[in-house]
N, C-alpha and C positions, 0 to 999 in steps of 0.2 A: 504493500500500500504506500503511496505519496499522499502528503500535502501541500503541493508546490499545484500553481495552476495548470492544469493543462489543456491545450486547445487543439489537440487533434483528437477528431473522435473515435476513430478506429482502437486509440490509444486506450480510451475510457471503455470500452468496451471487451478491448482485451483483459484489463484490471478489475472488470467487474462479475468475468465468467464464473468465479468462484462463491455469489452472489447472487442467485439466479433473480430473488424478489427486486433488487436494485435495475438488475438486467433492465428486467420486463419495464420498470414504470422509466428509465432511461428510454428504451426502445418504442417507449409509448407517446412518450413527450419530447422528446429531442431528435428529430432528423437531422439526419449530417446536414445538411445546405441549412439550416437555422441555428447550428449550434455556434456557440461563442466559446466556453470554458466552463470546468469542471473541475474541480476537486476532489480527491480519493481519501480520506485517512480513516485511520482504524474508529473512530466515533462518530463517523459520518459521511454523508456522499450529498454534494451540491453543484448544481448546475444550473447555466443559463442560455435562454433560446433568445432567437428575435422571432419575435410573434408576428402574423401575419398583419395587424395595423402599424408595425413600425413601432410597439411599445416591445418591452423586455418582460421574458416569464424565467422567475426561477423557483427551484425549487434545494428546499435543505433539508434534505433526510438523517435519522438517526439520532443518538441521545448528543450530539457535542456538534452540530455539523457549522461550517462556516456559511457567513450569511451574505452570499453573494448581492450584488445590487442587482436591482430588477424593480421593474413598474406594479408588477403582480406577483405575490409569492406564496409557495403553495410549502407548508412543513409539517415533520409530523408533529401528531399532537401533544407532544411532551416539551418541543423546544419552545425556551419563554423567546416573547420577542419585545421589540421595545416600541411602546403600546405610544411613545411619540411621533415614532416615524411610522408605521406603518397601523394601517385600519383593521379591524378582523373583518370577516366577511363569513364563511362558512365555514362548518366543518362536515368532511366527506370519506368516503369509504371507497377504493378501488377492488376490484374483484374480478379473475379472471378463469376461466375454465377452456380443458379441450374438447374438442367435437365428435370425436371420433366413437363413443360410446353413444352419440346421437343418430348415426348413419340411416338405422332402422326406423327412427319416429315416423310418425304419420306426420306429412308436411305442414307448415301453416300456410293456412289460404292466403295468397296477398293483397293487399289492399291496393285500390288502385284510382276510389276516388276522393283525391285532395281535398277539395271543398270539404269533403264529410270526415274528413281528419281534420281537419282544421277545426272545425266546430266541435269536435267530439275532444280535443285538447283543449281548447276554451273553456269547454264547461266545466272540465273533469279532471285536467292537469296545465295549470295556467302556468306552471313554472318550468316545464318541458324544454331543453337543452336543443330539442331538433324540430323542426317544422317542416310541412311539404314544401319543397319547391329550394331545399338543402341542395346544392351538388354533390354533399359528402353520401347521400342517402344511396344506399344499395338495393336497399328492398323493405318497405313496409308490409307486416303480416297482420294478420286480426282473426278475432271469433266475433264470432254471433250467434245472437238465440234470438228465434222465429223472426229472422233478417235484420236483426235491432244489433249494431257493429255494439258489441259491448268489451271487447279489451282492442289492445295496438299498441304498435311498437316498432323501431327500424333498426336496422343492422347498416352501418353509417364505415366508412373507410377514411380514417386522417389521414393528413399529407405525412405523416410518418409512415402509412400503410398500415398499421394496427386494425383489426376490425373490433369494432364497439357497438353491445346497442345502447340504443337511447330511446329516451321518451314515453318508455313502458307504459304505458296507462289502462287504468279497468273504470270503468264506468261507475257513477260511487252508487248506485244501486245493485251492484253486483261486485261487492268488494269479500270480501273473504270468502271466498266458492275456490280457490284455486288457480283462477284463471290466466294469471299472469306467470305462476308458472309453469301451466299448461304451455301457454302461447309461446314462452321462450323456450322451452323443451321443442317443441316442434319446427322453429325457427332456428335454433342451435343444429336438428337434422337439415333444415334446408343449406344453412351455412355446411355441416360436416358433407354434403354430397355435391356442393359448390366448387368445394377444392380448399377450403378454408379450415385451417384445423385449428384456430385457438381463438378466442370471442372475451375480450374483456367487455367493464361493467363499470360507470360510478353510481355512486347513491348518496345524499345525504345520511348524513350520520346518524340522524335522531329519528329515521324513517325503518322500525326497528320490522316490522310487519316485509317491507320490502327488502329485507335485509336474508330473514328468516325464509323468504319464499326461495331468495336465487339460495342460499346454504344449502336447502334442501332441494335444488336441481343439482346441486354439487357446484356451485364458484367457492373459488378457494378465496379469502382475503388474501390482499398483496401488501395493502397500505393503508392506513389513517391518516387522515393530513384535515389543516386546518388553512384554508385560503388567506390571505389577506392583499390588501390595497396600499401602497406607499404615499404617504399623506402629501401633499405639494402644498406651497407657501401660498 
């Protein structure tokens, strides 16, 4: 391990093989063509992107990590920060699983009209990370009962290449029946015969219900982190 900065990424990623949870949320948030520098030591792993508006995202992993500069900074939730410069914002859960035990589900039906996504996010999950009409969006799935769309969700590609879903939502008249992790079990098959064999997850952290449903599809936890915003004058 170093703690000297370093700014080739091939570099940080050979240092990190032994790592595999650092890997994965490195390999999630940092593409080489946005990377800046990184830091390796034994109590920590931090790094910073240039994000696609032109602001800086870093993130400080582990009990001791160094606190790279950056616009937006994502840490885990143990490291104290200094509550003059920077704002808190969220605190969130990453979660990642493979697909390969999915191959066989019964597919999810896809979703394919926007408008009725859009509306059916409004009512039912106003705080939704993805929208139609995303370019990241690879494939929106859904259930229904007697033609009424009552869960949805998308399986989304970052310009790191990581596939992720987002947007999970269930209709809040049909919330604890299962349905969302029906829908990502069968959406996880349509991914594992895609050619896609690993599907991360965020969540907020206080969303204990959605937490326990991906658990019990099998996502593994990666990371706990806590967002924040760098206060400007």
């Amino acid at each position: 391990m170093t703690s000297s900065s370093i700014k080739d990424h091939n570099q940080v990623v050979e240092l990190l093989r032994e790592n595999p949870k650092y890997l994965e949320i490195f390999a999630t948030y940092a593409p080489a063509h946005k990377f800046i520098e990184a830091v390796v030591n034994p109590d920590g792993f931090s790094f910073s992107v240039n994000d696609e508006d032109g602001s800086v995202f870093a993130m400080a992993l582990g009990t001791n990590p160094v606190i790279l500069d950056g616009d937006e900074l994502a840490t885990s939730r143990n490291v104290a920060m200094d509550s003059g410069k920077y704002k808190r914002q969220v605190s969130w859960d990453l979660y990642s699983i493979d697909t390969e035990s999915f191959k066989n589900f019964d597919p999810a039906i896809e979703s394919t009209n926007h408008s009725e996504i859009e509306d059916f996010l409004k009512a039912h999950a106003r705080k939704s990370s993805v929208w139609p009409g995303n370019d990241e969006v690879l494939f929106w799935g859904e259930i229904r009962e007697q033609e009424q769309l009552v869960a949805t969700g998308a399986l989304v590609q970052w310009r790191t290449g990581q596939v992720m879903f987002a947007s999970i939502a269930t209709h809040s008249d049909y919330r604890s029946k299962g349905l969302a992790q029906r829908l990502v079990s069968q959406m996880l098959g349509n991914a594992s015969r895609s050619g896609i064999t690993h599907v991360g997850l965020g969540v907020f952290s206080e969303n204990a219900s959605a937490k326990r449903a991906y658990e019990k599809v099998g996502f593994n936890l990666i990371g706990e982190f806590t967002s924040y915003e760098k206060i400007t004058a």
